[in-house]
TORLUM-707120 format. One record per residue: residue number from 1; chain; x, y, z of N, C-alpha, C in turn; residue in one letter. Coordinates in steps of 0.1 Angstrom, whole numbers, plus 2048, in hexadecimal, padded with zeros to 3 digits. Layout:
NODE   nr  kette  npx  npy  npz  capx  capy  capz  cpx  cpy  cpz  rest
NODE  NUM      A    X    Y    Z     X     Y     Z    X    Y    Z     a
...
END
This chain:
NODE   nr  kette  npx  npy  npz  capx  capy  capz  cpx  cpy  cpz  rest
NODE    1      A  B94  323  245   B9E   32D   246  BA5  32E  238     x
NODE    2      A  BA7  320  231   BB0   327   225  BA3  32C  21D     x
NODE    3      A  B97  32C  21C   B91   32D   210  B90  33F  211     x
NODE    4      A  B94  344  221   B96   356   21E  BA1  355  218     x
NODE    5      A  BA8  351  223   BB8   357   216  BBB  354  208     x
NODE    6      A  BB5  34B  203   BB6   349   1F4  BAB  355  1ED     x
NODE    7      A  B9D  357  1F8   B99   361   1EE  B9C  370  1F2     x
NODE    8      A  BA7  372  1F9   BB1   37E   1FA  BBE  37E  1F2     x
NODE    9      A  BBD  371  1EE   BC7   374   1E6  BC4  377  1D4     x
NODE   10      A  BB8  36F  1D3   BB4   373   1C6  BAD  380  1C4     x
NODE   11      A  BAA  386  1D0   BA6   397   1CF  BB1  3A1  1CF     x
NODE   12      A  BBB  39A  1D4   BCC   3A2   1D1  BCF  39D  1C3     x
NODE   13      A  BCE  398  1BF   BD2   391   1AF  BC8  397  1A5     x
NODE   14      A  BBE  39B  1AE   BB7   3A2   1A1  BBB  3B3  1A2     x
NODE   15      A  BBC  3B6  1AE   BBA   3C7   1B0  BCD  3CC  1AB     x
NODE   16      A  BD3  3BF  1AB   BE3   3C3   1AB  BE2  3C6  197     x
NODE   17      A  BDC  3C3  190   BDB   3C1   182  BD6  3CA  17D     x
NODE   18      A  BCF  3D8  184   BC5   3E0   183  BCC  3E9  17F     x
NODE   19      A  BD0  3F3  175   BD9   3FA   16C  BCD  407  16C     x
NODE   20      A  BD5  415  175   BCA   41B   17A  BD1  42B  16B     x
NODE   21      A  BCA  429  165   BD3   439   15D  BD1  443  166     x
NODE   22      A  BDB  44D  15C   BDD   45A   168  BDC  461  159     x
NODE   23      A  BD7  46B  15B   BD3   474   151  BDC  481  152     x
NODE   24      A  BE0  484  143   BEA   494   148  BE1  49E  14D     x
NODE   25      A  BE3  4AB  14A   BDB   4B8   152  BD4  4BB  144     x
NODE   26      A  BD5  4B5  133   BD2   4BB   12E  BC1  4B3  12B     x
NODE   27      A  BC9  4A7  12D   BBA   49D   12D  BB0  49C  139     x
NODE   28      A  BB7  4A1  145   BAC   4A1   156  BA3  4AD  14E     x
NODE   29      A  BA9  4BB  146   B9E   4C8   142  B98  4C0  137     x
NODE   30      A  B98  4B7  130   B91   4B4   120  B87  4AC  12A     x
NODE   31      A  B8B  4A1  131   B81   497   13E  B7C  4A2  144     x
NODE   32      A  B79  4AD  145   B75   4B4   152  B6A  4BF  148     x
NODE   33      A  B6E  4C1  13C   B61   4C9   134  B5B  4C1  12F     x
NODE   34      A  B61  4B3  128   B55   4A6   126  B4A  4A1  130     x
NODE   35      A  B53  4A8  13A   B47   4A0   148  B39  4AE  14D     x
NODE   36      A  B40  4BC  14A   B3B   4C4   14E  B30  4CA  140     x
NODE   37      A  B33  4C1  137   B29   4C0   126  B1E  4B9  12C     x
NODE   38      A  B21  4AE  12C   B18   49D   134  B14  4A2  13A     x
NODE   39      A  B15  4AC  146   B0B   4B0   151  B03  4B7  148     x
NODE   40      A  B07  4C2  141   AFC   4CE   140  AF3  4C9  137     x
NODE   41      A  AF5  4BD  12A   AF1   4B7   120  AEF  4AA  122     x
NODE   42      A  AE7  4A0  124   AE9   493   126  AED  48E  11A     x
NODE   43      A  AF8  487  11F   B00   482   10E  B0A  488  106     x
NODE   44      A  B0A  494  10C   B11   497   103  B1C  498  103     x
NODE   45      A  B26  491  10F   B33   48B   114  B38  487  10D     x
NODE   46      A  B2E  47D  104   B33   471   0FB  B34  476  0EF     x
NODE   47      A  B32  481  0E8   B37   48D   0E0  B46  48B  0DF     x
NODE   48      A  B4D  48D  0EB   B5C   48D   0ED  B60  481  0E7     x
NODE   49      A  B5C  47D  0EC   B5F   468   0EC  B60  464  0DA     x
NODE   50      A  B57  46E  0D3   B56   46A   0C6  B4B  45E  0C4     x
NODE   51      A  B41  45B  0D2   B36   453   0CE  B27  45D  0CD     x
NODE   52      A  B27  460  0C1   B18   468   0B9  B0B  461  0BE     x
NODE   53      A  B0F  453  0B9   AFE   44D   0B8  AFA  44D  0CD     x
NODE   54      A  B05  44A  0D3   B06   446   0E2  B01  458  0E9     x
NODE   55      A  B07  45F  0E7   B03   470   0E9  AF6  471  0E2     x
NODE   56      A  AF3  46F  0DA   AE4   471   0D3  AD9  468  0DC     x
NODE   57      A  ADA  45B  0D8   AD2   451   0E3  AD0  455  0F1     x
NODE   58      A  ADD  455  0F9   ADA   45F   107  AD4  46D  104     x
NODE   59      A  AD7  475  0FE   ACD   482   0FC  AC1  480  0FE     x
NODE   60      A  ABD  477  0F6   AAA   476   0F0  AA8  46E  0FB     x
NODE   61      A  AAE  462  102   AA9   45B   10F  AA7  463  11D     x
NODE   62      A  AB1  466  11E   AB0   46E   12F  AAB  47A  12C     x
NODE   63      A  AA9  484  124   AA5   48B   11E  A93  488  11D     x
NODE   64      A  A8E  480  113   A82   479   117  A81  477  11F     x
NODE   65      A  A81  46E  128   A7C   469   135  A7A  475  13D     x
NODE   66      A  A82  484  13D   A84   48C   145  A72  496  13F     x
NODE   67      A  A74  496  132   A64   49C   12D  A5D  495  12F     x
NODE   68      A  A5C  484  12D   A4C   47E   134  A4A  483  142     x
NODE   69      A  A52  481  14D   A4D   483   156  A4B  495  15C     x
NODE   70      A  A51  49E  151   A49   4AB   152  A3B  4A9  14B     x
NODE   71      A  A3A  4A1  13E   A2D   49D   13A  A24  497  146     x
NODE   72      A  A25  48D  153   A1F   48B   15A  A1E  495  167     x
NODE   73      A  A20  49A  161   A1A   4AB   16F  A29  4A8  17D     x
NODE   74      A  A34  4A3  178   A3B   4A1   181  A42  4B3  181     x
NODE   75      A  A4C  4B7  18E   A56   4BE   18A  A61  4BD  197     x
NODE   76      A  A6C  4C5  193   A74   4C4   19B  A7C  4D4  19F     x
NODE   77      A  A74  4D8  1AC   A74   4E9   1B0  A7E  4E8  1B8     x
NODE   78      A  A83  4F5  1B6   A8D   4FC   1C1  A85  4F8  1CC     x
NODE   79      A  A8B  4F0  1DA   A88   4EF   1E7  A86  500  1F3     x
NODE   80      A  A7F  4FB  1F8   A81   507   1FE  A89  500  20B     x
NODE   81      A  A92  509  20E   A9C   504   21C  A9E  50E  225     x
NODE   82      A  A92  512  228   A8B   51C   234  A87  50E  23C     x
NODE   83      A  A8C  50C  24B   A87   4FD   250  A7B  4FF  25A     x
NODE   84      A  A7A  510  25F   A6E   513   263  A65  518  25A     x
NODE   85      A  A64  515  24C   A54   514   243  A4F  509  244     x
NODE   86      A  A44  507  23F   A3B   4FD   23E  A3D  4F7  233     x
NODE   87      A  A43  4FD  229   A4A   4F5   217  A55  4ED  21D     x
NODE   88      A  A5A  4ED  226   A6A   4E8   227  A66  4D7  226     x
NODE   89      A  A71  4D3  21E   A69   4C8   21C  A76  4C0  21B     x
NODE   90      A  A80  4B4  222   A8A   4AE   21E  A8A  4AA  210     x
NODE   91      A  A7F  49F  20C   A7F   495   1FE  A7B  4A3  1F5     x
NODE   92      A  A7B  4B3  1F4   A7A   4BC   1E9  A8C  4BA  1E6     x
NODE   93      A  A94  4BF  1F1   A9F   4C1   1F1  AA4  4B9  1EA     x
NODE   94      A  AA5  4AC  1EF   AAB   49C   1E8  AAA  49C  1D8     x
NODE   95      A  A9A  4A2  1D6   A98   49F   1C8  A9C  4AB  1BE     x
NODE   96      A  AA1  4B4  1C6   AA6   4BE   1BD  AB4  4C0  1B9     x
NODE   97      A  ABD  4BD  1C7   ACB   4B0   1C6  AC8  4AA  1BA     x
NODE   98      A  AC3  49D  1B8   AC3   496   1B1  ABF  499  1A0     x
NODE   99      A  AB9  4A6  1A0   AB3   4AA   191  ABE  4B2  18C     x
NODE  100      A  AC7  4B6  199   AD3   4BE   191  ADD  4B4  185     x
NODE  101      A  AD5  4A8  186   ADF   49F   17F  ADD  49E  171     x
NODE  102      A  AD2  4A7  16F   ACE   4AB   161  ACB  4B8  161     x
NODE  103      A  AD8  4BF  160   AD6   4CD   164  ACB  4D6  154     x
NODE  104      A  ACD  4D4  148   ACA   4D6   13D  AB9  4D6  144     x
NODE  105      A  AB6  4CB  143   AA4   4C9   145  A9F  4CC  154     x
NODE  106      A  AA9  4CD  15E   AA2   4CE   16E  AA2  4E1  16B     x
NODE  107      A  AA6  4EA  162   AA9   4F6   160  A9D  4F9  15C     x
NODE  108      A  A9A  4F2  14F   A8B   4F5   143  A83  4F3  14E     x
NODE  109      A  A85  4EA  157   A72   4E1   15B  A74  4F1  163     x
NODE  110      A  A7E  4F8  16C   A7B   506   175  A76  511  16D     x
NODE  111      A  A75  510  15E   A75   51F   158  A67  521  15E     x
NODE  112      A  A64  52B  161   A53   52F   168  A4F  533  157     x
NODE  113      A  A3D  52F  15C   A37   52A   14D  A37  520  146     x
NODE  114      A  A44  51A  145   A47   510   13D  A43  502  141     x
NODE  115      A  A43  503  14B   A3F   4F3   153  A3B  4F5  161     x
NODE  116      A  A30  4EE  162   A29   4EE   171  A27  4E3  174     x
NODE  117      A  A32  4DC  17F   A27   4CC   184  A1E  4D0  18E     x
NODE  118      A  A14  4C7  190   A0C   4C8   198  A05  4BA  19F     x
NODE  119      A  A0B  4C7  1AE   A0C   4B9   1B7  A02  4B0  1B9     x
NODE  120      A  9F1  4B7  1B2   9E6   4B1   1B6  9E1  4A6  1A8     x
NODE  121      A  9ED  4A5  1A2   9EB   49C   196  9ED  48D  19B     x
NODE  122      A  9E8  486  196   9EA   475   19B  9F7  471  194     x
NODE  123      A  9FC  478  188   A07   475   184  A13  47D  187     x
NODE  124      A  A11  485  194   A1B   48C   196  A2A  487  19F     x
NODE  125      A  A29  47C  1A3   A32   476   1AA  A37  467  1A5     x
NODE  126      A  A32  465  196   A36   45C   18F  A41  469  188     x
NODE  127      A  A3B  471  180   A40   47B   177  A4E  481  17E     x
NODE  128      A  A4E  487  18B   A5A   489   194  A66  47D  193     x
NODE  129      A  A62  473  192   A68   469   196  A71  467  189     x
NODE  130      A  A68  465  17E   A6E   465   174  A79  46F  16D     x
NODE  131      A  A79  47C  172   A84   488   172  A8C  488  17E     x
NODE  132      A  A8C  480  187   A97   482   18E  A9C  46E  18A     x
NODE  133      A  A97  467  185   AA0   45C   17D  AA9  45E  170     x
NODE  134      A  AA3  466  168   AAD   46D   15F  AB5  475  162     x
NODE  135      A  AB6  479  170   AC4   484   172  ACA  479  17C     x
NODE  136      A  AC4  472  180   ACE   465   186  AD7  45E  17A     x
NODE  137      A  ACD  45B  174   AD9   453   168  AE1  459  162     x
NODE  138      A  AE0  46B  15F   AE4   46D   157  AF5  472  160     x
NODE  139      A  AF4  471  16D   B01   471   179  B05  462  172     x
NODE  140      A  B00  459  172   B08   44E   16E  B10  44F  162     x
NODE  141      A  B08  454  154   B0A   454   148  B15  45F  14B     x
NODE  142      A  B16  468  14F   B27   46D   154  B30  465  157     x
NODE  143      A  B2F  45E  163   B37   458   166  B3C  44B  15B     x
NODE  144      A  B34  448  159   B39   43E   14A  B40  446  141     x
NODE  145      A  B3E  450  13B   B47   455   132  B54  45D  13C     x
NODE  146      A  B54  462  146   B60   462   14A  B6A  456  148     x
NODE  147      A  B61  44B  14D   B6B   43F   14D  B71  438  13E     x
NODE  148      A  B65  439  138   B68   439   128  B77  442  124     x
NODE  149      A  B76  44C  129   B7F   454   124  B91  450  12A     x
NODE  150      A  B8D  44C  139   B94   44B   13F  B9D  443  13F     x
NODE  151      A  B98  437  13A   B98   425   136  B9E  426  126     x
NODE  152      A  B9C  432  11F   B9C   42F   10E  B93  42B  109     x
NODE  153      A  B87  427  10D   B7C   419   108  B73  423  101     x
NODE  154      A  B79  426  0F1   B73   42D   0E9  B76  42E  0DE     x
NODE  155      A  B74  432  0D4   B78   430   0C7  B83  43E  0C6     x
NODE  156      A  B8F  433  0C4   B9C   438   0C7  BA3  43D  0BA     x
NODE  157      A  B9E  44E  0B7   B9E   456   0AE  BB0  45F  0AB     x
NODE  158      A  BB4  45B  0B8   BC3   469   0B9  BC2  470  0C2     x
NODE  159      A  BB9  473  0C9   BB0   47C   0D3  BB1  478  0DE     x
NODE  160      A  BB8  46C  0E3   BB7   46B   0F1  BC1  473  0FA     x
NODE  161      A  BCA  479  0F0   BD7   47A   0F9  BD4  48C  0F4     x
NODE  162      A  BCE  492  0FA   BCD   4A4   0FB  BD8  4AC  0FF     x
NODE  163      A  BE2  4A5  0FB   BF1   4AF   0FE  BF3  4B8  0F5     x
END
């Protein structure tokens, strides 16, 4: 019995220390086009932030990873959400959710002409996989630079305070 309450008390002792900022209305719109940049661009959140080399590295990573696996005959199509066709397919939907997370490259891989996966390739469901993991991460790589921003944990130029 005491070994809960001591470790309720050391989870109050930590969460009471937790210093939450509150952002004015001018910095929630600077957080809110940084984040809406990072979506449409991977990386490019961190533009705001003033980290170059960290925006460039994420570009060419999630970015690559998103062309190999259109290089492996992967893609990621508009679902059809007609539930009486024979295309209706739950895991199309899921994966097209999930590719919105790299809106920039889940856009290119739709241009008609430009890119065809093909579902009868052996590497088509490695390739898929690999464009809906780059729009996964690149939902994380938001959220880290939100918090970056949110936290200060950046190279602290004058710029944090957008009043």
């Amino acid at each position: 019995m005491k070994n809960n309450s001591s470790n309720e008390n050391k989870q109050n002792n930590l969460t009471e220390h937790v210093i939450m900022p509150v952002l004015s209305e001018s910095q929630k719109t600077y957080a809110f086009y940084m984040s809406l940049c990072g979506w449409l661009i991977p990386g490019s959140g961190y533009l705001f932030l003033r980290q170059k080399m960290r925006a460039v590295s994420l570009f060419l990573i999630l970015n690559g990873l998103f062309l190999w696996g259109m290089a492996l005959r992967g893609e990621i199509a508009f679902p059809v959400l007609d539930t009486t066709s024979n295309e209706f397919n739950l895991v199309n939907i899921l994966v097209f959710i999930m590719g919105i997370g790299n809106v920039l490259m889940t856009f290119v891989n739709m241009i008609p002409g430009l890119h065809q996966g093909d579902i009868t390739a052996s590497t088509y469901e490695i390739g898929t996989l690999f464009m809906v993991v780059s729009s996964g991460l690149n939902v994380f790589v938001l959220f880290h630079a939100w918090d970056a921003y949110r936290f200060g944990y950046y190279e602290n130029t004058g710029e944090q305070d957008h009043d």
